[in-house]
C-alpha positions as CSV (number, residue, x, y, z in Angstrom):
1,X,0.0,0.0,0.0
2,X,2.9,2.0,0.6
3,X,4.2,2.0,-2.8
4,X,1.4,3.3,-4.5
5,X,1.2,6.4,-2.3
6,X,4.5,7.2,-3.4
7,X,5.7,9.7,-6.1
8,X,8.2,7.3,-7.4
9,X,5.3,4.7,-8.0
10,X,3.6,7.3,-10.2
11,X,6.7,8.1,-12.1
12,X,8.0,4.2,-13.3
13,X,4.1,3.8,-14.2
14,X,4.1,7.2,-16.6
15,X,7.4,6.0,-17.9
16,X,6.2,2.3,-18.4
17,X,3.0,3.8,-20.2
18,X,5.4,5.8,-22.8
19,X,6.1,2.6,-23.5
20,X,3.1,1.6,-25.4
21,X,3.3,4.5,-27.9
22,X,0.1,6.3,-28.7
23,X,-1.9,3.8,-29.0
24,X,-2.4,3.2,-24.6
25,X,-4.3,7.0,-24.1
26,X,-6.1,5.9,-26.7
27,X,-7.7,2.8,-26.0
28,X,-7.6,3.8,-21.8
29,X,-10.0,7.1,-23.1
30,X,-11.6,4.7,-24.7
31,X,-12.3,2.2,-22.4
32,X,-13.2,4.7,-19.8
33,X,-16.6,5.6,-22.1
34,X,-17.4,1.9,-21.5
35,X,-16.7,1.6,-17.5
36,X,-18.4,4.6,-15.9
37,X,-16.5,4.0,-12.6
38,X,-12.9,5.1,-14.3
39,X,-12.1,8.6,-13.7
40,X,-11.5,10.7,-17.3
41,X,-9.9,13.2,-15.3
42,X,-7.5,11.3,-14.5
43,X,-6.7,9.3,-17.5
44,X,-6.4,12.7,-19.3
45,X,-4.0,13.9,-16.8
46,X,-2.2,10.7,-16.8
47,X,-2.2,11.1,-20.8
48,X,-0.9,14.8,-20.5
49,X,2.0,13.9,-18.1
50,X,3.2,10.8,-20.2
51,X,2.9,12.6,-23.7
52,X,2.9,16.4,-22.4
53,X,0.2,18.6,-23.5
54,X,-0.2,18.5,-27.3
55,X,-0.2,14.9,-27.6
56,X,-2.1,14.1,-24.5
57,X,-4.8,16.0,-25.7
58,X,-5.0,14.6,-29.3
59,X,-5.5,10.9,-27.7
60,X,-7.8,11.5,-25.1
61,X,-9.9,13.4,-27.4
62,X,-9.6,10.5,-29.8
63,X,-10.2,7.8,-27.2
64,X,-13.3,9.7,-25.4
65,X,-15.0,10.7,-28.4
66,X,-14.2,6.7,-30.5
67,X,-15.3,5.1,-27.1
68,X,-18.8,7.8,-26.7
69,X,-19.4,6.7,-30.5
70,X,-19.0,2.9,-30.2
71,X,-21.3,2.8,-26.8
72,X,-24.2,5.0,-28.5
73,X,-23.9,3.1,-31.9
74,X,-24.4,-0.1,-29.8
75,X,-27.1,0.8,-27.7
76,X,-28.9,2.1,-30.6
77,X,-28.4,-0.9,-33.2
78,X,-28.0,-3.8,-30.5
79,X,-29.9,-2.5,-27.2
80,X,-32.6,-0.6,-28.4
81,X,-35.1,-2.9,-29.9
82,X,-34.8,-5.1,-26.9
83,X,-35.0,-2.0,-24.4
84,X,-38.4,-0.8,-26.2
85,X,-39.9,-4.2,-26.3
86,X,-39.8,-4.6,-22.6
87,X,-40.8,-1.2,-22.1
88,X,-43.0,-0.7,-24.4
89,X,-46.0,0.5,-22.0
90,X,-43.8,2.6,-19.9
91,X,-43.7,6.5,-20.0
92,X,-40.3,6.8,-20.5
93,X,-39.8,10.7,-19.9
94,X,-36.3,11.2,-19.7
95,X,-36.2,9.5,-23.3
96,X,-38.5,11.5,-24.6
97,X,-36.8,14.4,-23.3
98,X,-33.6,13.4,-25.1
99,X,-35.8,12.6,-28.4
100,X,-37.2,16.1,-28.5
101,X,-33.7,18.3,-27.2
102,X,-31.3,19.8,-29.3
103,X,-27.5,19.8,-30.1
104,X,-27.2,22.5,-27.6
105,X,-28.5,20.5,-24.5
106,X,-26.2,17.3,-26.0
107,X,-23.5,20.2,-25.7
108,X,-23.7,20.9,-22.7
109,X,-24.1,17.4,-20.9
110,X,-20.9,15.9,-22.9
111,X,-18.4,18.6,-22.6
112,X,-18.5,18.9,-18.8
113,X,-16.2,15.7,-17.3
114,X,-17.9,14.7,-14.2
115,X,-21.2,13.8,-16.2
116,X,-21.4,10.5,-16.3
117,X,-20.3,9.9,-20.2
118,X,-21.3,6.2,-20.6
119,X,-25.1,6.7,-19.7
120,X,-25.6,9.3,-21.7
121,X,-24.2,7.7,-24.9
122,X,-26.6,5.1,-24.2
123,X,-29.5,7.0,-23.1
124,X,-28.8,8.6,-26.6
125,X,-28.7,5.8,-28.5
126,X,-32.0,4.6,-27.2
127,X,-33.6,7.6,-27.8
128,X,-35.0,9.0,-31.3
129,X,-32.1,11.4,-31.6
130,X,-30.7,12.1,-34.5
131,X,-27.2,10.1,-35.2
132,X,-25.3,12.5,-37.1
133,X,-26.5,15.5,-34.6
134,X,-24.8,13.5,-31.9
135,X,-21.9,12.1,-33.9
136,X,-21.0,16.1,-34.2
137,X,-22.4,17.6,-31.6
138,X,-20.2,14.7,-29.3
139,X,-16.4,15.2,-31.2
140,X,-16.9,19.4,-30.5
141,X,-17.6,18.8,-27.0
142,X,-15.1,16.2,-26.5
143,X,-12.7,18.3,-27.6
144,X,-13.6,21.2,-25.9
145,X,-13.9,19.3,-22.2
146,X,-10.2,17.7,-23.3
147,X,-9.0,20.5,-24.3
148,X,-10.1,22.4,-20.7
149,X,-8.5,19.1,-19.0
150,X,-5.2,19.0,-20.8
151,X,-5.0,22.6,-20.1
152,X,-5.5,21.7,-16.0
153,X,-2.8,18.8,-16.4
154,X,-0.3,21.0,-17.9
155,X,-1.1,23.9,-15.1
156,X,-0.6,21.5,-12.9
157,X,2.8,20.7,-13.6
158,X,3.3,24.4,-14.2
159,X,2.1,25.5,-11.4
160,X,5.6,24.4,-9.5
161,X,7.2,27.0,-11.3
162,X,4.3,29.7,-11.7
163,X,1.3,28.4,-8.7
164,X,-0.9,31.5,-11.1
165,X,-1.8,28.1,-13.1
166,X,-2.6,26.1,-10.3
167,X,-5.2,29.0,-9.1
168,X,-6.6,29.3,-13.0
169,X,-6.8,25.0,-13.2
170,X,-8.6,24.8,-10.0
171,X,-11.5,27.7,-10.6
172,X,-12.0,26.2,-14.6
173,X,-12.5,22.6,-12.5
174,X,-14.3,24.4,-10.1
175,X,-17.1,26.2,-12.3
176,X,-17.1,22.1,-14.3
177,X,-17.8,20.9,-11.1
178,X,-20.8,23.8,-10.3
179,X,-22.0,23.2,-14.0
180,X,-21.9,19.5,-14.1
181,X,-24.4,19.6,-11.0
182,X,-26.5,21.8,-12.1
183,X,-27.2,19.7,-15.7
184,X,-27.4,16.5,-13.5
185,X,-30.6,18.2,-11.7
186,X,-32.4,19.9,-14.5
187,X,-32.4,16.9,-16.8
188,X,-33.2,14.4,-14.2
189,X,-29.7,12.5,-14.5
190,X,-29.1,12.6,-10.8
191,X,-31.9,10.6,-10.2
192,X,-30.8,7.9,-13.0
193,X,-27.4,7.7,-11.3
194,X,-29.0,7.0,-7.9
């Protein structure tokens, strides 16, 4: 248990995952979309201090936005006809809700990182939403909540030299962390996630 509280711990691991090439941010990014329980944050800021800022970002927006694709295409081409079968009598509000939104509240819900990612993809998919809206609508806020993120990871690091980045990084999670909340209550996710 010791070890992995260390510094040094964290150090062989970002030098062993350098290892892998570009292809391990991109299929961990990926694989997060899949297993709600891993944290993006994280990954990204793993991803940023193994391939520094540029390249970190380019792969985790890859891997977040391949892996949010894959998980809605399944749920709407495998899941779906099975999921409406079995509720087919139920009034399924939260679907409708997504059927009858626009690219801006699909905006809004995928670009902020503590949403959870993987239930909206599916609750997506299941829905009547249109798939090129969301194949869009998903890669510019991908890229905008990686982008934020890559910019925190880098700050981070920074912020030994210059702790003015630090400050900057913690507000922008900060005012993520305020927004994500407030679009968890207002389209009825938190109660989903409970």
């Amino acid at each position: 248990m010791e070890k992995w509280t260390s510094i040094e711990f964290y150090l062989s691991l970002l030098e062993q995952y350098q290892g892998f090439g570009l292809l391990a941010p991109i299929l961990l990014t990926m694989f997060e979309s899949l297993v709600p329980a891993l944290p993006l944050v994280g990954i990204v800021l793993i991803n940023v201090g193994a391939f520094g800022p540029v390249w970190g970002f380019i792969t985790s927006w890859i891997g977040t936005t391949i892996g949010s694709i894959v998980v809605f295409y399944v749920s709407r081409k495998i899941f779906k006809r099975w999921f409406m079968h079995i509720f087919m009598n139920k009034n399924l509000r939260i679907l409708k809700w997504i059927s009858r939104s626009g690219k801006s509240e699909l905006f809004l819900l995928t670009c902020v990182a503590f949403t959870p990612s993987s239930l909206i993809n599916l609750a997506y998919g299941l829905s009547d939403f249109n798939e090129k809206d969301f194949v869009l609508t998903l890669m510019i806020s991908k890229f905008v909540m990686t982008l934020v993120l890559a910019v925190f990871g880098t700050s981070v690091t920074e912020s030994l030299e210059n702790p003015l980045f630090l400050l900057l990084a913690v507000a922008i999670l900060a005012g993520l962390i305020v927004l994500s909340r407030l679009i968890k209550k207002h389209t009825g996710f938190e109660q989903i996630e409970k």
